[in-house]
KELO-263022 format. One record per residue (C-alpha): residue number from 1; residue in one letter; chain; x negated, y negated, z negated. Coordinates in steps of 0.25 Angstrom, whole numbers. Last residue first. Layout:
<titors>
+-----+------+------+-------+-------+-------+
| pos | code | unit |     x |     y |     z |
+-----+------+------+-------+-------+-------+
| NUM |    A |    A |     X |     Y |     Z |
...
+-----+------+------+-------+-------+-------+
</titors>
This chain:
<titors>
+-----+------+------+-------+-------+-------+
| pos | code | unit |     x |     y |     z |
+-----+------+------+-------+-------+-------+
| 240 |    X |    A |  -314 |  -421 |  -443 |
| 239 |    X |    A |  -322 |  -407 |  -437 |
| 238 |    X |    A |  -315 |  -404 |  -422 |
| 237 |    X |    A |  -329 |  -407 |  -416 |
| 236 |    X |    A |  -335 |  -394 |  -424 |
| 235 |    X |    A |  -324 |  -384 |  -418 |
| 234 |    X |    A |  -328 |  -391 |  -402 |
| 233 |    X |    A |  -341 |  -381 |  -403 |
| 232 |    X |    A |  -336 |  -370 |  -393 |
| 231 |    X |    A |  -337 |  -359 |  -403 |
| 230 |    X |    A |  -330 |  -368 |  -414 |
| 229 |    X |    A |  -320 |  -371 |  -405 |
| 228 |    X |    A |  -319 |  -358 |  -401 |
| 227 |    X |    A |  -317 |  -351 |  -415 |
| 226 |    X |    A |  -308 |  -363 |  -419 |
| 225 |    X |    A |  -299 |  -359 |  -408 |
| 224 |    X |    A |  -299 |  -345 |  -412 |
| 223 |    X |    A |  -297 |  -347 |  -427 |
| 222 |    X |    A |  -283 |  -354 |  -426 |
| 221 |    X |    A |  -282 |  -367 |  -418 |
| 220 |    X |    A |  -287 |  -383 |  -421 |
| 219 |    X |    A |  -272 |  -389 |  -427 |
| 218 |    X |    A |  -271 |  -402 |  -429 |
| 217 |    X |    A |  -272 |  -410 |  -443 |
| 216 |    X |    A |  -284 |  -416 |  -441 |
| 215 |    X |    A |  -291 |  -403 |  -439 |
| 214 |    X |    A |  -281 |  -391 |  -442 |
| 213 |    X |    A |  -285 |  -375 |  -441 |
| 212 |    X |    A |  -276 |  -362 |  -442 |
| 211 |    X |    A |  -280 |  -350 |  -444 |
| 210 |    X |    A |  -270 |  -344 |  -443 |
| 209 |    X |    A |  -261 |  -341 |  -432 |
| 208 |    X |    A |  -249 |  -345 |  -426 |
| 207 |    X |    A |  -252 |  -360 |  -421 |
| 206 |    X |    A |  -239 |  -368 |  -419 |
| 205 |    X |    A |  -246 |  -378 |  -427 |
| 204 |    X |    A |  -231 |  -380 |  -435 |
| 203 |    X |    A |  -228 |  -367 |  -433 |
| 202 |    X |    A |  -240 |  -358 |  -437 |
| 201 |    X |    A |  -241 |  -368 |  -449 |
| 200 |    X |    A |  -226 |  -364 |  -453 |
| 199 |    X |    A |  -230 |  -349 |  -456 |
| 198 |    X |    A |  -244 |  -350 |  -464 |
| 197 |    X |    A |  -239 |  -363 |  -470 |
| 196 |    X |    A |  -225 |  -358 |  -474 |
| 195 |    X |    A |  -232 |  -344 |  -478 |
| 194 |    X |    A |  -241 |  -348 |  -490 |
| 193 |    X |    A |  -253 |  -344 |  -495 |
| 192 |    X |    A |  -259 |  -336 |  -483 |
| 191 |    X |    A |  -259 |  -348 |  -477 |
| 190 |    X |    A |  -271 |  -353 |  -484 |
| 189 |    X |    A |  -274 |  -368 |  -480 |
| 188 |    X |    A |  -288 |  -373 |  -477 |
| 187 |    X |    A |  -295 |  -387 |  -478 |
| 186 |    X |    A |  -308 |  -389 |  -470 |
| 185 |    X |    A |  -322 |  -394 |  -470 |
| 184 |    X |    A |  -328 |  -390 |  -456 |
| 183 |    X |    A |  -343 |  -386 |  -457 |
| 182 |    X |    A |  -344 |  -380 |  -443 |
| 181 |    X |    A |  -347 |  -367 |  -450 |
| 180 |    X |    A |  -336 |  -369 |  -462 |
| 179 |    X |    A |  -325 |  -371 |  -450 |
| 178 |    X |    A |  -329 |  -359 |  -441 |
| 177 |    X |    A |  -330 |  -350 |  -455 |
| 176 |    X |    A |  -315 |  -354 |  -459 |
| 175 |    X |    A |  -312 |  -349 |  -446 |
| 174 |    X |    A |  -318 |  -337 |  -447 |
| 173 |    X |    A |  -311 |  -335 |  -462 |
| 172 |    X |    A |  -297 |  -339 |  -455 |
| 171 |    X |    A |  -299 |  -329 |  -442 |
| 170 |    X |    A |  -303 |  -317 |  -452 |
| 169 |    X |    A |  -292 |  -319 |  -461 |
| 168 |    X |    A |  -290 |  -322 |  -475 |
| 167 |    X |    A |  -299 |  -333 |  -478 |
| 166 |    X |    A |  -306 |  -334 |  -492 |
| 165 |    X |    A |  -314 |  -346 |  -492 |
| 164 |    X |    A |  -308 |  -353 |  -483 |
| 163 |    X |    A |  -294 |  -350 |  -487 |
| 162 |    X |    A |  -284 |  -339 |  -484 |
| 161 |    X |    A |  -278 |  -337 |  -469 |
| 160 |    X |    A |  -278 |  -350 |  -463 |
| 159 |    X |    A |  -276 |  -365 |  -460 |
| 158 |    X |    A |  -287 |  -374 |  -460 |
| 157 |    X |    A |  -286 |  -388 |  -461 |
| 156 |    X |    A |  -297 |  -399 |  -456 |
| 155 |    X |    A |  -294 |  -412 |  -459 |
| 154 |    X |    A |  -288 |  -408 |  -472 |
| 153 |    X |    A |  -273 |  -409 |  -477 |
| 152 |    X |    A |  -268 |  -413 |  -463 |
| 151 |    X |    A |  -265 |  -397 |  -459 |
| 150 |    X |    A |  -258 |  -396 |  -473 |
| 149 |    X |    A |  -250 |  -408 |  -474 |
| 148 |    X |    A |  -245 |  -404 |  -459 |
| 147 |    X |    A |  -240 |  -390 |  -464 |
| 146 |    X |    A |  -233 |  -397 |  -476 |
| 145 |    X |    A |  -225 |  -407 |  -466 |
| 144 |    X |    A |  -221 |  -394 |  -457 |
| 143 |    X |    A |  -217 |  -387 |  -468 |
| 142 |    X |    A |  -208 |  -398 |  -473 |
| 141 |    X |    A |  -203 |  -399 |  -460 |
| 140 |    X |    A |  -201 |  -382 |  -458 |
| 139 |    X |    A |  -192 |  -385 |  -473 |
| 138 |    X |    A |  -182 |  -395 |  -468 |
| 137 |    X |    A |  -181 |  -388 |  -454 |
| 136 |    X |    A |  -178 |  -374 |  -463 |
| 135 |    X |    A |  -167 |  -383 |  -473 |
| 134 |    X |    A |  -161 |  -388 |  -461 |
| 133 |    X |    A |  -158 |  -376 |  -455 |
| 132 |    X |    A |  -155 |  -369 |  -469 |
| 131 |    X |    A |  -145 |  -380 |  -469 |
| 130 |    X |    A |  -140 |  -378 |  -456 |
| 129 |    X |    A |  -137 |  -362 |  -458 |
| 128 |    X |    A |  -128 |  -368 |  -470 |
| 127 |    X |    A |  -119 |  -377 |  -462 |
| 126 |    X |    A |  -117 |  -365 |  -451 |
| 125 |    X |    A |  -114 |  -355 |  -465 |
| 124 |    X |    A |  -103 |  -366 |  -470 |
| 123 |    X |    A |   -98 |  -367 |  -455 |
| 122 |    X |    A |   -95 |  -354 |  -453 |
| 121 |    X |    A |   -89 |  -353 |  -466 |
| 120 |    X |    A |   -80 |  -363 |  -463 |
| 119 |    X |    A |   -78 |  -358 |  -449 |
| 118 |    X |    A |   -75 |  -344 |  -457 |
| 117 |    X |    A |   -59 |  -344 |  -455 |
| 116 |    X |    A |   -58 |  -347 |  -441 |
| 115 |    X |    A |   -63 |  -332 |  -440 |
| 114 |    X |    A |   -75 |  -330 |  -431 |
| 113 |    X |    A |   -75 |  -321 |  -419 |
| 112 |    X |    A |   -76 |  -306 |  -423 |
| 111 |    X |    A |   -86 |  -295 |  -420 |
| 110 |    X |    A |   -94 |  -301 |  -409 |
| 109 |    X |    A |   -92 |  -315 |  -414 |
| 108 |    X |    A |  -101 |  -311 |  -427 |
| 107 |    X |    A |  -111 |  -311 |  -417 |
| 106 |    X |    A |  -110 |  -325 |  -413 |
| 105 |    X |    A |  -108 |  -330 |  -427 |
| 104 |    X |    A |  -120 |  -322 |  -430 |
| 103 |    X |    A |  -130 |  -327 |  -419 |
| 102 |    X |    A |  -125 |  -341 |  -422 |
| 101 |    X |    A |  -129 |  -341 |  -436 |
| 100 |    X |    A |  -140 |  -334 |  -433 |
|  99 |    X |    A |  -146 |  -345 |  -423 |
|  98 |    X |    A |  -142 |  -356 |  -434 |
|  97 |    X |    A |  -148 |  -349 |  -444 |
|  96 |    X |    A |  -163 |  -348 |  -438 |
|  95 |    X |    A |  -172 |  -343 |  -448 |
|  94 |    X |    A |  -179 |  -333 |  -437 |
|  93 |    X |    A |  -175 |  -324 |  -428 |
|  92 |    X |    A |  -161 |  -321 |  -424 |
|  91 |    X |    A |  -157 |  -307 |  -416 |
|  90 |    X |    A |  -147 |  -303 |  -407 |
|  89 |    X |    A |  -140 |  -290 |  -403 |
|  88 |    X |    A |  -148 |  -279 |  -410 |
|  87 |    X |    A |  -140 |  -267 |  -409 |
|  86 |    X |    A |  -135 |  -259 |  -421 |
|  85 |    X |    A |  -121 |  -258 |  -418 |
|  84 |    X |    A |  -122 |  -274 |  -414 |
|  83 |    X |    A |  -133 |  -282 |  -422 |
|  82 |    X |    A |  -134 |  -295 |  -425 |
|  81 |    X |    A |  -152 |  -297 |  -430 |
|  80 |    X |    A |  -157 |  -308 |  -439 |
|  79 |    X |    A |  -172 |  -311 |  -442 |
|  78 |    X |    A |  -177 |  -317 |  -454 |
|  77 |    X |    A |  -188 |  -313 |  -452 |
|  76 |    X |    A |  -197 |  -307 |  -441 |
|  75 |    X |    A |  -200 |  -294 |  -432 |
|  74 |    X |    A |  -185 |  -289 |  -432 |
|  73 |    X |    A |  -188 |  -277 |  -422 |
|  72 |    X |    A |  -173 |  -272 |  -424 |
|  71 |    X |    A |  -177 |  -260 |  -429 |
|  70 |    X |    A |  -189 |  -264 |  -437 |
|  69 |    X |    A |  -182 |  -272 |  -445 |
|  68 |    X |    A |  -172 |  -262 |  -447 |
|  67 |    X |    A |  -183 |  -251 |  -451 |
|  66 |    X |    A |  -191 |  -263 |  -457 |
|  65 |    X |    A |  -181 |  -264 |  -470 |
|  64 |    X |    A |  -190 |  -270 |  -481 |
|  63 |    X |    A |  -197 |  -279 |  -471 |
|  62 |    X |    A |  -186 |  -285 |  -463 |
|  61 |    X |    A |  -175 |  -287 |  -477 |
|  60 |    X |    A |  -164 |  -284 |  -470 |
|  59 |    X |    A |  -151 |  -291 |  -472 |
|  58 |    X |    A |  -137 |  -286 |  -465 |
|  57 |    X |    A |  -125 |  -293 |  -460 |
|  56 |    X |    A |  -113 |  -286 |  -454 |
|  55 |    X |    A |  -104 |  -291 |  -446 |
|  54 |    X |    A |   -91 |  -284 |  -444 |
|  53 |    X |    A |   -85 |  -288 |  -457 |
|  52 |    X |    A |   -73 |  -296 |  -453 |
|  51 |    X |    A |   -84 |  -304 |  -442 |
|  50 |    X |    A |   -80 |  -317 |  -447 |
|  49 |    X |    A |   -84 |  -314 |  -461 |
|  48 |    X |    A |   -95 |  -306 |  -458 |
|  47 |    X |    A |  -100 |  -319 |  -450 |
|  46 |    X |    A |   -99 |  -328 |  -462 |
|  45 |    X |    A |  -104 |  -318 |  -473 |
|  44 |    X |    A |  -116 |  -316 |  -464 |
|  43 |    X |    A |  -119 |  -329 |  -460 |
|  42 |    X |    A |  -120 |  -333 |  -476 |
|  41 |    X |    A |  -130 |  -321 |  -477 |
|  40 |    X |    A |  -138 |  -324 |  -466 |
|  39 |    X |    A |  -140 |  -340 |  -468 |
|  38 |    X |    A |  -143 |  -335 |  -482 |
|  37 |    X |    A |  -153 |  -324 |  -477 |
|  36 |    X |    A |  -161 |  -335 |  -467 |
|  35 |    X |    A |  -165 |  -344 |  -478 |
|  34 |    X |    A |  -170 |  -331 |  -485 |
|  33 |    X |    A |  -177 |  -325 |  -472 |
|  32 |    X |    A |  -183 |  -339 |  -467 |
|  31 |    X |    A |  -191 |  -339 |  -481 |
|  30 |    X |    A |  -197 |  -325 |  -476 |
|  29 |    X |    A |  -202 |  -320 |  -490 |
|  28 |    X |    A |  -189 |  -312 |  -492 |
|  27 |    X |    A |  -190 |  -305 |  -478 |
|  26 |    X |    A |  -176 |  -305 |  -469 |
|  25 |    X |    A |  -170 |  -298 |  -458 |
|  24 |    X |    A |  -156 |  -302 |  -454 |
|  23 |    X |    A |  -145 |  -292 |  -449 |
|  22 |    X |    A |  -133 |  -295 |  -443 |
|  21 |    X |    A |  -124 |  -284 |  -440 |
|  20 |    X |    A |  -113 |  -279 |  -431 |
|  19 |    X |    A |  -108 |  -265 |  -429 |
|  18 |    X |    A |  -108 |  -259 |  -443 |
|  17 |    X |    A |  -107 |  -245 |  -448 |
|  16 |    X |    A |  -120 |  -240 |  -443 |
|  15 |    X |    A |  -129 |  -252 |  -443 |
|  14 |    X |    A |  -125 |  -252 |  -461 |
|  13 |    X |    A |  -130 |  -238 |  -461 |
|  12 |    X |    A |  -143 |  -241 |  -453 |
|  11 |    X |    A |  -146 |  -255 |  -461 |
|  10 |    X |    A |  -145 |  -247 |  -474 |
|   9 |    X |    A |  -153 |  -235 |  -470 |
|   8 |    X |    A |  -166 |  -245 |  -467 |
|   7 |    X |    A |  -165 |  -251 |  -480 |
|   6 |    X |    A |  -161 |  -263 |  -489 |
|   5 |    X |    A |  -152 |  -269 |  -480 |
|   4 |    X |    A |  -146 |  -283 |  -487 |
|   3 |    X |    A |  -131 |  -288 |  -484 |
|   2 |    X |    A |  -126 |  -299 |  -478 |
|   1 |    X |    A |  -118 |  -309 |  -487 |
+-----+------+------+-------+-------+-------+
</titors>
């Protein structure tokens, strides 16, 4: 199992008295972090096992400890880092287990090559990392299907910071005005409330702000293209 840094000092005196370390920076309301720990931690026992001990894995909660976060510019979770006396040497960002398994057997390599003895393992951990793989496609189409109910479930949908009657951003309570002026009738969607919307409709529209507005299920633009529309007179030809 890797161990967990709790403070600043604790990263420094284990730096000084190892040469290699993989350190994985993680936040416990990042679903990606948690699925990405047990990858970690199953990787860790292997590869320290292969590298008689010269490995050394290390957990950092990003936020708690943000002078090592800080050091090593990690500017998102879960991100994994292989250092060499202290020197950043590569990075992976991002749940991808397939890329950190292969980054960790490749630098385990450095300090010994694999034993004949740990394929077994290997494989049981390469078996796992596919599972987690699957089990993260399997979850993105259930999004998906979710995210497409929700921009069908009026004619025209709205997707922003709080509701109409109480937005909670400046460009979401404009909005909201445009539409009411042009007398569009429209359904809304908080974001606010829940975090596999506000994150996985910025994908699927490949739109990264909010707000967001659907017509007949295809996406119209964020606030500036409404504004225009509406300033141009071509807002009130969209109306189903």
């Amino acid at each position: 199992m890797a161990n967990t840094i709790n403070t600043n000092e604790e990263f420094e005196n284990i730096l000084k008295d190892n040469k290699f370390l993989v350190v994985m920076f993680w936040a416990d309301w990042s679903k990606p972090s948690t699925q990405m720990r047990d990858v970690f931690d199953q990787l860790a026992k292997q590869a320290t096992n292969q590298a008689n001990n010269k490995l050394v894995f290390l957990k950092v909660e990003a936020e708690k400890v943000h002078q090592v976060s800080g050091r090593y510019n990690v500017k998102s979770v879960p991100t994994c880092i292989f250092l060499n006396q202290g020197k950043l040497v590569h990075s992976v960002v991002g749940a991808n287990p397939s890329e950190l398994a292969l980054q960790t057997n490749n630098f385990s390599k450095n300090c010994e090559n694999l034993p004949s003895e740990q394929q077994q393992q290997q494989q049981q951990s390469e078996e796992m990392i596919n599972k987690i793989k699957l089990d993260q496609e399997a979850e993105k189409k259930l999004l998906n299907e979710r995210l497409e109910k929700l921009i069908n479930q009026s004619p025209v949908m709205l997707f922003m910071k709080g509701n109409p009657e109480k937005p909670q951003c400046g460009f979401s309570n404009k909005t909201v005005t445009i539409l009411k002026e042009n007398g569009f009738e429209f359904g809304s969607f908080d974001i606010l409330q829940d975090q596999a919307v506000r994150n996985g409709l910025k994908e699927y529209s490949n739109w990264p702000t909010y707000p967001q507005l659907y017509i007949n299920g295809k996406l119209v633009g964020g606030y500036d293209i409404i504004k225009d529309l509406n300033e141009e007179g071509e807002l009130i030809d969209l109306k189903p």
